[in-house]
C-alpha positions as CSV (number, residue, x, y, z in Angstrom):
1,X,-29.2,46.8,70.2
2,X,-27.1,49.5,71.3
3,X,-27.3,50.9,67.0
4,X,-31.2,50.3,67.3
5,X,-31.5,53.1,70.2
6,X,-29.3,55.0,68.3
7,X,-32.0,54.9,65.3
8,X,-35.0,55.4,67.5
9,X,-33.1,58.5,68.9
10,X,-32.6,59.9,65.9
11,X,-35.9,59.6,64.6
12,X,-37.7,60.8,67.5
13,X,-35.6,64.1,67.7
14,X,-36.3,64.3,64.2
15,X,-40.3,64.2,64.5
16,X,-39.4,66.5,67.7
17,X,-37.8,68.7,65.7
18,X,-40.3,68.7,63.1
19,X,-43.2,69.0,65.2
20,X,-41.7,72.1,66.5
21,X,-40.9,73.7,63.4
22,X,-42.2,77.1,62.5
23,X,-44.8,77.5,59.1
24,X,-44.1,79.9,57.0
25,X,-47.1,81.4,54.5
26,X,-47.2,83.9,52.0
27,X,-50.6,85.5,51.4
28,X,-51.1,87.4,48.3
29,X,-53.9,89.4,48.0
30,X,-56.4,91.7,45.9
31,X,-59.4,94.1,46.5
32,X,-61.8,96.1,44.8
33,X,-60.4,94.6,41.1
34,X,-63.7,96.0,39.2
35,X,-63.1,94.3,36.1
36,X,-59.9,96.4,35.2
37,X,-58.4,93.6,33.2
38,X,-56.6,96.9,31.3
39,X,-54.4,99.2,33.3
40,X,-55.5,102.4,34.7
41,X,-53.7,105.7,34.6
42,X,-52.6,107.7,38.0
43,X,-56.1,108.5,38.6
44,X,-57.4,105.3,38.3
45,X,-59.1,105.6,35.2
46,X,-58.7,104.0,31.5
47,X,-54.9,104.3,30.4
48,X,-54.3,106.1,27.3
49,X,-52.3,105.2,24.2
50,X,-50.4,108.2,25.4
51,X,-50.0,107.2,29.0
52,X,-49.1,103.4,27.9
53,X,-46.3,104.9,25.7
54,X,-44.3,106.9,28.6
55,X,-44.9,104.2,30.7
56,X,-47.5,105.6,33.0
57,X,-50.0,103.3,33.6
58,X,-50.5,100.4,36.6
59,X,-52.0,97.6,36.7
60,X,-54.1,95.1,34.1
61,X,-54.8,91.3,34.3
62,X,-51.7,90.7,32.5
63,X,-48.9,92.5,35.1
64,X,-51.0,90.5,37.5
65,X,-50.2,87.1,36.1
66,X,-46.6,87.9,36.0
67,X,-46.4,89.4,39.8
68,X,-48.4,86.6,40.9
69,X,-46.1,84.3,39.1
70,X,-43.0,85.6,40.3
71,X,-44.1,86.1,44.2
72,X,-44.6,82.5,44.2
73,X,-41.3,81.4,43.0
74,X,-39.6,83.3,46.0
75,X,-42.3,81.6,48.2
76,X,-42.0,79.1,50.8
77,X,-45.7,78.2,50.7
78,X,-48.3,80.6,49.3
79,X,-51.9,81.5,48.8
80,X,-53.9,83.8,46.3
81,X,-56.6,84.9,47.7
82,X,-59.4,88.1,47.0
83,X,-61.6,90.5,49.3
84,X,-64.1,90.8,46.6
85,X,-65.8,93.3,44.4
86,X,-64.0,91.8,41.3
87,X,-67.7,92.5,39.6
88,X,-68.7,96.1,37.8
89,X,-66.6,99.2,36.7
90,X,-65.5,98.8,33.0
91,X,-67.5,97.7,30.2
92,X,-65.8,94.3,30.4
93,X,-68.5,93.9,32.9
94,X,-70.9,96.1,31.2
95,X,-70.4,93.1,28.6
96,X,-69.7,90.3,29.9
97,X,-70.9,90.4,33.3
98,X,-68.8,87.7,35.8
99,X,-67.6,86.0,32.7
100,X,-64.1,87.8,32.0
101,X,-63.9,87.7,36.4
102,X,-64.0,84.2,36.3
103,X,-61.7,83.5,33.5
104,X,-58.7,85.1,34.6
105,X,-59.1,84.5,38.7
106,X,-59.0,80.7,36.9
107,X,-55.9,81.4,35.1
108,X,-54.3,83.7,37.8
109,X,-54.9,80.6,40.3
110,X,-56.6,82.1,43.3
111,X,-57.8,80.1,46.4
112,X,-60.3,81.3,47.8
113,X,-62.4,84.9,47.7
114,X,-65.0,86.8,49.7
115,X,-68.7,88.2,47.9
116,X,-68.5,91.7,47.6
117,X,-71.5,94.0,47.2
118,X,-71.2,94.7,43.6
119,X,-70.9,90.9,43.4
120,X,-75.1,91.5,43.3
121,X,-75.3,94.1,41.4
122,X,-77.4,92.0,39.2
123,X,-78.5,90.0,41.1
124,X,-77.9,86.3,42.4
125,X,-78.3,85.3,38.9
126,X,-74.7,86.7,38.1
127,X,-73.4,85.3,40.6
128,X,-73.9,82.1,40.4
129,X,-72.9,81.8,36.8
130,X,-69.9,83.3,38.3
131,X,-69.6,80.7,41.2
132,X,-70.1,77.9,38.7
133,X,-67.2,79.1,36.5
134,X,-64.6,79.4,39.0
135,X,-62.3,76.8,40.5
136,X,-62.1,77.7,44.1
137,X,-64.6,78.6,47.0
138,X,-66.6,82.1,47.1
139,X,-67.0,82.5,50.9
140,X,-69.5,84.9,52.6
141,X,-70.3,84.4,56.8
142,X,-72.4,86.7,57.4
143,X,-75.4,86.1,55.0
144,X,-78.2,83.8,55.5
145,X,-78.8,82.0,51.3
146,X,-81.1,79.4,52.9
147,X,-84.1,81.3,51.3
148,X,-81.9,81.4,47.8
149,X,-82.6,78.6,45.7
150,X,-79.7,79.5,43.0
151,X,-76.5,79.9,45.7
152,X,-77.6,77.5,48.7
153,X,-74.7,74.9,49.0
154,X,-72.9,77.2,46.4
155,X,-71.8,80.0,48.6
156,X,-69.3,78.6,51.7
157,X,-69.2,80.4,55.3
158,X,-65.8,79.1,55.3
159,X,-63.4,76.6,54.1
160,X,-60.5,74.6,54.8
161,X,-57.6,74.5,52.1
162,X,-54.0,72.0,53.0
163,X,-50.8,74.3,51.8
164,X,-47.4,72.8,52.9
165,X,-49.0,70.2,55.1
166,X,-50.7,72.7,56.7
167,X,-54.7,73.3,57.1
168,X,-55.5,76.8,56.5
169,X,-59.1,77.8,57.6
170,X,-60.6,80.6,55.7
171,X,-63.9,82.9,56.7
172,X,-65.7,85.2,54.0
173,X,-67.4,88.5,54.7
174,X,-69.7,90.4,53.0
175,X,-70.9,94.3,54.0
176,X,-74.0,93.8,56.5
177,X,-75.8,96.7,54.7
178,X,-75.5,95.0,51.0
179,X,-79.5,95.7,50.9
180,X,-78.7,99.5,50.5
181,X,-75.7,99.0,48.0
182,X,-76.4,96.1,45.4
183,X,-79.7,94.2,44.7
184,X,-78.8,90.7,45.9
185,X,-82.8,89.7,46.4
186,X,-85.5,89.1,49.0
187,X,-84.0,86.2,49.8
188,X,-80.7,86.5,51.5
189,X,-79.9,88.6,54.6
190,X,-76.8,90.3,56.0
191,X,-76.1,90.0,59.9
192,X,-73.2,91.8,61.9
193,X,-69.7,90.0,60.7
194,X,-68.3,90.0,64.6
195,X,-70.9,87.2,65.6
196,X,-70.5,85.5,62.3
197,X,-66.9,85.3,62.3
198,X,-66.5,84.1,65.5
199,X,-69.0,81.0,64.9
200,X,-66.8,80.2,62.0
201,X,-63.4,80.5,63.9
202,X,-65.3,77.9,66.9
203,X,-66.1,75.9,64.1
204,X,-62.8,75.7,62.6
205,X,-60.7,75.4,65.8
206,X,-63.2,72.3,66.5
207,X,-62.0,70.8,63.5
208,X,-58.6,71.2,64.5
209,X,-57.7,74.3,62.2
210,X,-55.1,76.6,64.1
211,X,-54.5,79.2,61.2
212,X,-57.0,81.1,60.1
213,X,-57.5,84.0,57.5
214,X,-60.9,85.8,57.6
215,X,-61.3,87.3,53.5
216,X,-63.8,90.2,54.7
217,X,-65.2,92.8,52.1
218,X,-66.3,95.3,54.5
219,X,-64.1,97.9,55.0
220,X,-60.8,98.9,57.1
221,X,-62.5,100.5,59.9
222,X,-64.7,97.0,60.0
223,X,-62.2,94.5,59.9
224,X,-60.1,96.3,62.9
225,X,-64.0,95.9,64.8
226,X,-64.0,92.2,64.1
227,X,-60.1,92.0,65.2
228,X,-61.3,93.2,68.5
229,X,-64.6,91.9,69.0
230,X,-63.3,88.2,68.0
231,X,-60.6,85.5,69.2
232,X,-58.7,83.2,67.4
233,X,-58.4,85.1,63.9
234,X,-54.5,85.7,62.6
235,X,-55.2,87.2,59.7
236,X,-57.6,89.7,58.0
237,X,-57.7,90.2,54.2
238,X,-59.7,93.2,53.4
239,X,-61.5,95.5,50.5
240,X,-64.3,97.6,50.2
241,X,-63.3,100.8,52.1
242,X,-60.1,100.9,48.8
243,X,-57.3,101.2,51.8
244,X,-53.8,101.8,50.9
245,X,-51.6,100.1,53.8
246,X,-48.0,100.7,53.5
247,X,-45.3,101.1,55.7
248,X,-43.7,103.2,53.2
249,X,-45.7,105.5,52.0
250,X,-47.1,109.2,53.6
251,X,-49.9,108.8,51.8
252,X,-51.2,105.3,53.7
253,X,-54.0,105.1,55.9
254,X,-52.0,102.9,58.5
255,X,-49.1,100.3,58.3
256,X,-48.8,97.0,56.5
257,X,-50.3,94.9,58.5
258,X,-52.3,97.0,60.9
259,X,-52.4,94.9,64.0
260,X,-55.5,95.1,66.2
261,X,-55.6,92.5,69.2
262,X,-53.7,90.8,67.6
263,X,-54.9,90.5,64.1
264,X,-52.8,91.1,61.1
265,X,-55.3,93.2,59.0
266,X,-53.8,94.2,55.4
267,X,-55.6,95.7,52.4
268,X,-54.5,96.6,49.0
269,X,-55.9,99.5,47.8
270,X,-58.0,98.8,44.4
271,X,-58.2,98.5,40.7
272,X,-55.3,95.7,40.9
273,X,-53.0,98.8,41.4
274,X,-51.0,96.7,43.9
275,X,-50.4,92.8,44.6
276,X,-50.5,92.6,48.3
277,X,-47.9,90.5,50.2
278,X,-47.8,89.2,53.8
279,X,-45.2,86.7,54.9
280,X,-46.4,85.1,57.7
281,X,-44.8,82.9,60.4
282,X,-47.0,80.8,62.4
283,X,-45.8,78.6,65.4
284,X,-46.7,75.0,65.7
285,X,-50.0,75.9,67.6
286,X,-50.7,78.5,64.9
287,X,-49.9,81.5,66.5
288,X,-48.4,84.8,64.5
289,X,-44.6,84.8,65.1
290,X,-43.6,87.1,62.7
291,X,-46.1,89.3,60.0
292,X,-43.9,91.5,57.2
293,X,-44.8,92.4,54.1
294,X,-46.0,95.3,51.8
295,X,-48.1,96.1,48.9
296,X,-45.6,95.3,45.3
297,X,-47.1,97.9,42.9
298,X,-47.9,97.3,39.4
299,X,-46.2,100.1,37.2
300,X,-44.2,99.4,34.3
301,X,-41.4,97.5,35.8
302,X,-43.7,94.6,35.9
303,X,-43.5,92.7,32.7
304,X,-46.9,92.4,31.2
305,X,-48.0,88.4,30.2
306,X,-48.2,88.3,26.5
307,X,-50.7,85.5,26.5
308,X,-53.1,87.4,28.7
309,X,-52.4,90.5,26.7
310,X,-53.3,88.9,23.6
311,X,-56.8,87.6,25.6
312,X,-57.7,91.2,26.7
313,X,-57.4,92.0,23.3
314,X,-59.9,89.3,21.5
315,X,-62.3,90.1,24.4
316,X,-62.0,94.0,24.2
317,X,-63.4,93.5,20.0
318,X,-67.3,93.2,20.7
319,X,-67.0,96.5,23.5
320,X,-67.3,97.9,19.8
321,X,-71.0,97.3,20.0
322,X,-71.5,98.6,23.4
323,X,-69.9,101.5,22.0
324,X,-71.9,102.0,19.0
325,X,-75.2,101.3,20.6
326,X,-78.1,104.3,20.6
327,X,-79.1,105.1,23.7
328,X,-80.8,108.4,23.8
329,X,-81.4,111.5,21.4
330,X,-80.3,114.9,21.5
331,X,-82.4,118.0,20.2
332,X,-79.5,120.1,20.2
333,X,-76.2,119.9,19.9
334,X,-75.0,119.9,24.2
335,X,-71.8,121.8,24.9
336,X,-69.0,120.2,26.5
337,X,-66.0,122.1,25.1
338,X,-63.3,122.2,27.9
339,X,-62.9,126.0,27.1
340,X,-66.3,126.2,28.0
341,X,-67.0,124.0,30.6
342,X,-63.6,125.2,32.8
343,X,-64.5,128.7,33.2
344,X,-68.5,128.9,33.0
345,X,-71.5,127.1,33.2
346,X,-72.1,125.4,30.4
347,X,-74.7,122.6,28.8
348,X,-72.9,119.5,29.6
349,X,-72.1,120.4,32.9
350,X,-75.8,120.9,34.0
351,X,-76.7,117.7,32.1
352,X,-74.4,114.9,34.3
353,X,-74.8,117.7,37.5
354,X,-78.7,117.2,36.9
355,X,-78.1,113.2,35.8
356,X,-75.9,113.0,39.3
357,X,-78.5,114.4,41.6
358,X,-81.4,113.2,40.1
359,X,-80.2,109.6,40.4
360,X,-79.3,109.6,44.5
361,X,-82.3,112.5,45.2
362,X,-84.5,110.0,46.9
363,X,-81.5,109.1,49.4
364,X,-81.9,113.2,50.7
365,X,-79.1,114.6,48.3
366,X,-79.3,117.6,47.5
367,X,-76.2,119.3,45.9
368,X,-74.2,117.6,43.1
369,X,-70.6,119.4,42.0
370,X,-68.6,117.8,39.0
371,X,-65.4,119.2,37.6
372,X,-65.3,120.6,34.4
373,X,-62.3,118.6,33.8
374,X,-64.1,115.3,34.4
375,X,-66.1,116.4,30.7
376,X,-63.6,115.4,27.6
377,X,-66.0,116.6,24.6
378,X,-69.3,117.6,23.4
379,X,-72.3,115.7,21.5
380,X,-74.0,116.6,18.6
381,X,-77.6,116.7,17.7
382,X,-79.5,113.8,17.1
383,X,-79.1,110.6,17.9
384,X,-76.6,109.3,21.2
385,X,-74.4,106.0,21.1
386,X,-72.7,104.9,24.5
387,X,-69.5,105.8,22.7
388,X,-70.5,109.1,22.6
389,X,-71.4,109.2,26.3
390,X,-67.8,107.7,27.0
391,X,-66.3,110.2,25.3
392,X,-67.5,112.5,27.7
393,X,-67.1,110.7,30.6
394,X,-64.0,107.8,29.7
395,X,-62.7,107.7,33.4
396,X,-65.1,105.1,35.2
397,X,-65.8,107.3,37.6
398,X,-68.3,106.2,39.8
399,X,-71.1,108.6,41.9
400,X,-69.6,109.4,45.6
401,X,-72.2,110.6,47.9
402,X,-71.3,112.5,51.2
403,X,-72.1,114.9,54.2
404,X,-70.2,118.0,54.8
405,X,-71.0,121.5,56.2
406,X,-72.6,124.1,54.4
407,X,-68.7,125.9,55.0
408,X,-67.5,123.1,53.3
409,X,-69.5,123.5,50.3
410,X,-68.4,127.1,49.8
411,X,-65.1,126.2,50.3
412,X,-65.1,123.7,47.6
413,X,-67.0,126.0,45.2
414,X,-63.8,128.4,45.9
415,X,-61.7,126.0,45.3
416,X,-63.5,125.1,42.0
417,X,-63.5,129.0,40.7
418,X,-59.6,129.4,41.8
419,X,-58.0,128.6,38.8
420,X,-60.4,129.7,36.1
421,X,-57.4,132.0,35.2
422,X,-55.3,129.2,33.4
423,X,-58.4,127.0,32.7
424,X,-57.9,123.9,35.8
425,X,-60.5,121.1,35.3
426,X,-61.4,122.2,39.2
427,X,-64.3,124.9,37.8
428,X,-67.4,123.3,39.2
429,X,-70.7,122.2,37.3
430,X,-73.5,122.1,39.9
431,X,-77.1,121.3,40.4
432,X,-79.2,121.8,43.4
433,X,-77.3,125.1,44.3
434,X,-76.8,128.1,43.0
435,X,-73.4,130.5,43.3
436,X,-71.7,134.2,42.1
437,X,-68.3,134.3,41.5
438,X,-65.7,137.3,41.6
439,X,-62.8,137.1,39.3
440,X,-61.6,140.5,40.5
441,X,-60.9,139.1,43.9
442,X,-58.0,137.0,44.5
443,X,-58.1,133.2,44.7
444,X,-59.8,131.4,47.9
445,X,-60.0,135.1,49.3
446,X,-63.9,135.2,48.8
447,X,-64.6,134.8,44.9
448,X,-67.4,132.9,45.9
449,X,-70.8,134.8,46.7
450,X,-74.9,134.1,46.9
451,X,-74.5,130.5,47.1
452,X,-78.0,129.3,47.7
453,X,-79.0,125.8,47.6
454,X,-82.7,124.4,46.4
455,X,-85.2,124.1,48.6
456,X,-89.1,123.1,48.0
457,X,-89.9,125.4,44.7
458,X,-87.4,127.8,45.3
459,X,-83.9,128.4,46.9
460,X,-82.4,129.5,50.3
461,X,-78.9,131.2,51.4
462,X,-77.0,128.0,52.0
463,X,-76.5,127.9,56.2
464,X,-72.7,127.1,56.8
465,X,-73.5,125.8,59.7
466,X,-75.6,122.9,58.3
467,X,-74.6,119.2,57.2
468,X,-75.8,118.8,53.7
469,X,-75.8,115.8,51.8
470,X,-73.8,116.0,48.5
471,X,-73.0,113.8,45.4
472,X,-70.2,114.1,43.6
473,X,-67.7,111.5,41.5
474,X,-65.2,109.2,43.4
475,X,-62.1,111.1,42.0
476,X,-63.4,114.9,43.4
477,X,-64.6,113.1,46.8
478,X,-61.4,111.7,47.6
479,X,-59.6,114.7,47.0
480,X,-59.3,114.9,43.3
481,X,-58.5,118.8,41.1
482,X,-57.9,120.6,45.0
483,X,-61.6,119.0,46.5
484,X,-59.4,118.2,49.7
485,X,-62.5,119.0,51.3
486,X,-64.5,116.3,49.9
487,X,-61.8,113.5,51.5
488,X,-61.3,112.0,55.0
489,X,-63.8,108.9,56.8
490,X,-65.8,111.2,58.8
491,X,-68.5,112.3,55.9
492,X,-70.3,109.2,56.2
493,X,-69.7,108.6,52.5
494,X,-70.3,106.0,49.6
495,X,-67.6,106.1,47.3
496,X,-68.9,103.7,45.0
497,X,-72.2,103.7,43.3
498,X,-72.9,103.8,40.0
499,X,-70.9,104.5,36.5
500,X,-71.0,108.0,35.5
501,X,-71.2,107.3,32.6
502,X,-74.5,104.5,32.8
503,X,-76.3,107.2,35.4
504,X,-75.4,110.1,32.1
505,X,-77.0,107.6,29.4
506,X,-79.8,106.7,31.6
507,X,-81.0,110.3,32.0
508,X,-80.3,111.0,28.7
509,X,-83.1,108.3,27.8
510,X,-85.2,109.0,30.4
511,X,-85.2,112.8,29.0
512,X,-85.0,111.6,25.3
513,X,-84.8,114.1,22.8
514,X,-82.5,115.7,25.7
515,X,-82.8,119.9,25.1
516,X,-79.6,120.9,26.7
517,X,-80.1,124.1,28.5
518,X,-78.9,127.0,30.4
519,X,-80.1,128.6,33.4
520,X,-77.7,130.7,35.4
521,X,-77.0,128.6,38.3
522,X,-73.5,130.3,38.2
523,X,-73.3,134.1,37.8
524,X,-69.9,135.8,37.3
525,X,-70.1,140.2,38.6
C-alpha cells in the first residue's frame, strides 16, 4: 500500500512538473528572398566571378540549406518559416516564375509563409501553381479570395502546426494596398491587418492555441501598429519594409526583437543576406519568458551545399535564352562608356533616366536621377538582346519612387557632380530636370546651378521649398554613391517596383528603332 502511494506520488509530481515546464522554440526566418538562389555582392546585386573569388559575396539557396541545417541541430524545437516576397528580382523568376521558389522552400523545409505583393505580380495564376507545388501552408489574413476561383480553400488565414508537443498558431499578412503594388485581380481585396489579426488570434485562442506567430509582409512600422492595436500575439515575423534588426549592428533600424506591447517583432533584412534566429521561451500558458536572438549572416564562412549548388547550376543553363532574346532595335550605336557617362551627359544615361520616368509618370513623378555608375557598357547599333540590356544594367536594381524637397534635389545633384574629378559612379543622369554645373567651384560648395525641372511644355526654376516626387533605383534611394539624401522613412517611398532592367527593354521596344540622343539637360560653364 504504503509503495503504491509512493508511485502515485511520484507520478503526479512528475506530470506536475511537466505541466509546468517552460517550451522552448526556435524561429528561423526569411524576408524579401526575390528569387536570389545565387549570392549577391555588398550591394545586393549579382556576385561576380571576381567577388566569389575573394570571398565577397552573401547569401544564395545553397549557404541557406546549410545555415538552416545547422541552426536546427543546436535546436531544441524549431520552425522555418517566411514573410514573403520570395517571387520576382532575378531572371530565375523572369524564367521560371514560382517554380525554382517552390523547389527549394521544399527542399529547405519551411513551415509556413505569408503572400507577399510580388507574390501577384502575375497574377493569381502564379500563385497558385506556386501554392500547389509547395508542402506547407501560404497564409494571408487580411484578404478576402472568396471572389477567386483559383486560391479559395488554397490560401489559409491561419494555421495550426504541433512542434515538440506543442500547438503553434500561425496568422499570415499581406500589404492592405497590394492593388497599387502587384496585379493580384478584381477578385480579392485587402482590409486593414489590425482587425484581421485579431479575429484570427480569437479564433486560435478558442481552439485552445496559446502561442502564436503572426508571418506579416507589411512592413516594420506595420507590424509594431498591429503589436499595439492587438492582444494575444507573441511573435511577429516580418518583410516588406527590407529591415535590418540587430542588436549589434549601428547600422540597424532597431533591436532584435523589437518589442512593442509586448510583441516580439524581428525581421531579416532581404535577399537571404541573413537567416533570422529567435529563441523563444514560452511559459505553460504561452506567454514570452525569454526572446534572444539575432540575425546569423550569410558571408563566406557558411559552407555552401554542393547539391544545391549543383541545382542552381542546371537551372541557371536556359537563362541563356532569356539572354539572347531580341527585344528592341537600336538606330545608332547608344553611349554608355563609364568615361562618358561619369562626368557628362551622355546617351545611355538619358535613355534609362527617360525609361525611369516615363514608366511611374502617371503616378505624378516628375524627376528621375540615376548614377552613372549604375550603367556597365554601351550597345551597338541594330538589333537589342536582353543580354545586352543586362550588360548595362546587371545589378537588379529595382525603380524606388520618393518625395523630397526641391533643396533636396539640388543637394543630391551636388552630390552627384562632386567627384567628377576622379570619375565616382555618383555623376547623375536625369530626366525631367535640367541643371549647370561648375567645376571651378569646390565640391558641395555650389557647383550646381539653373536647375529647373519640367513643367507643362516647358520648364521652371525648381522651388526648394516644394515636395517633388522623384524616381530613382533602390540602391541611390537608400543611400547608395553619397545619395544619403534619398534614404530615411519619411519620403513616403516605394523601394521596390520594377527591374531596371525590364522597365530599360520595355522602352527600348516601345521606342524601337531607339535613336539615342542628346539634348543638354546638363550644362557644364
Amino acid at each position: 500500500m504504503f509503495t503504491r502511494f509512493l508511485a502515485s506520488a511520484a507520478v503526479l509530481g512528475l506530470t506536475a512538473g511537466m505541466a509546468a515546464a517552460d517550451y522552448k522554440l526556435t524561429i528561423l526566418h526569411t524576408n524579401d528572398f526575390h528569387a536570389r538562389f545565387e549570392p549577391i555582392n555588398k550591394y545586393d546585386s549579382a556576385c561576380d566571378e571576381e567577388d566569389q573569388a575573394e570571398g565577397k559575396c552573401f547569401g544564395g539557396s545553397a549557404r541557406l540549406v546549410t545555415a538552416v541545417n545547422d541552426a536546427r541541430a543546436r535546436a531544441e524545437n524549431s520552425i522555418l518559416v517566411d514573410g514573403g516576397d520570395q517571387f520576382q528580382g532575378s531572371l530565375f523568376y523572369t524564367y521560371y516564375k514560382g517554380k525554382v521558389a517552390a523547389e527549394f522552400m521544399n527542399k529547405l523545409g519551411y513551415d509556413a509563409m505569408t503572400v507577399g505583393n510580388h507574390e501577384f505580380d502575375d497574377g493569381p495564376e502564379v500563385l497558385r501553381g506556386f501554392i500547389d507545388s509547395v508542402k506547407f501552408p501560404v497564409l494571408m489574413s487580411n484578404a478576402d479570395i472568396a471572389d477567386e476561383e483559383l486560391l479559395i480553400d488554397k490560401i489559409k488565414k491561419s494555421t495550426v502546426i504541433e512542434v515538440g508537443g506543442e500547438k503553434i498558431g500561425l496568422i499570415g499578412l499581406t500589404p492592405e494596398d497590394t492593388h497599387d503594388l502587384a496585379s493580384p485581380g478584381p477578385n480579392i481585396s485587402f482590409s486593414d491587418p489590425a482587425p484581421a489579426v485579431q479575429a484570427e488570434v480569437d479564433k486560435l485562442t478558442g481552439e485552445g492555441v496559446n502561442k502564436i506567430i503572426v508571418l506579416s509582409h507589411s512592413g516594420y512600422g506595420v507590424d509594431q501598429r498591429v503589436a499595439q492595436e492587438t492582444s494575444g500575439v507573441d511573435v511577429i515575423v516580418g518583410g516588406h519594409s527590407n529591415t535590418y534588426l540587430s542588436n549589434v549592428s549601428d547600422k540597424a533600424a532597431g533591436p532584435y526583437p523589437t518589442v512593442v506591447n509586448g510583441v516580439q517583432i524581428v525581421q531579416a533584412y532581404a535577399y537571404g543576406k541573413f537567416l533570422g534566429e529567435l529563441n523563444v521561451t514560452f511559459d505553460d500558458d504561452g506567454n514570452v519568458l525569454e526572446a534572444v536572438g539575432e540575425p546569423l549572416i550569410m558571408d563566406n564562412s557558411v559552407t555552401e551545399d554542393q547539391s544545391a549548388l549543383d541545382r542552381i547550376a542546371e537551372l541557371a543553363v536556359p537563362l541563356d535564352e532569356i539572354r539572347n532574346k531580341v527585344v528592341a532595335n537600336a538606330a545608332d550605336a547608344i553611349e554608355g562608356d563609364r568615361s562618358v557617362c561619369r562626368v557628362q551627359e551622355c546617351e545611355m544615361g538619358n535613355l534609362v533616366a527617360d525609361a525611369m520616368l516615363a514608366r511611374v509618370a502617371d503616378q505624378g513623378v516628375q524627376i528621375a536621377i540615376a548614377n552613372s555608375g549604375g550603367l556597365r557598357a554601351s550597345i551597338d547599333p541594330g538589333e537589342v538582346t536582353m543580354g545586352e540590356v543586362l550588360t548595362v544594367l546587371p545589378f537588379q536594381n529595382t525603380l524606388s519612387t520618393f518625395e523630397i524637397s526641391g533643396q533636396g534635389v539640388i543637394d543630391a545633384l551636388e552630390n552627384g557632380v562632386s567627384q567628377v574629378e576622379d570619375v565616382k559612379g555618383r555623376f547623375p543622369q536625369v530626366a525631367g530636370l535640367t541643371f549647370t554645373w561648375d567645376p571651378a567651384v569646390a565640391p558641395n560648395e555650389g557647383r550646381v546651378s539653373e536647375v529647373m525641372v519640367a513643367e507643362g511644355d516647358g520648364f521652371a526654376p525648381i522651388d526648394p521649398a516644394a515636395t517633388y516626387l522623384v524616381v530613382t533605383n533602390n540602391y541611390v534611394r537608400n543611400g547608395g554613391d553619397g545619395y544619403n539624401m534619398f534614404e530615411g522613412d519619411d519620403k513616403n517611398a516605394y523601394d521596390f517596383g520594377p527591374d531596371l532592367a525590364d522597365v530599360t527593354a520595355e522602352y527600348l521596344a516601345e521606342n524601337a528603332p531607339y535613336q539615342p540622343y542628346l539634348d543638354g539637360r546638363i550644362k557644364q560653364k
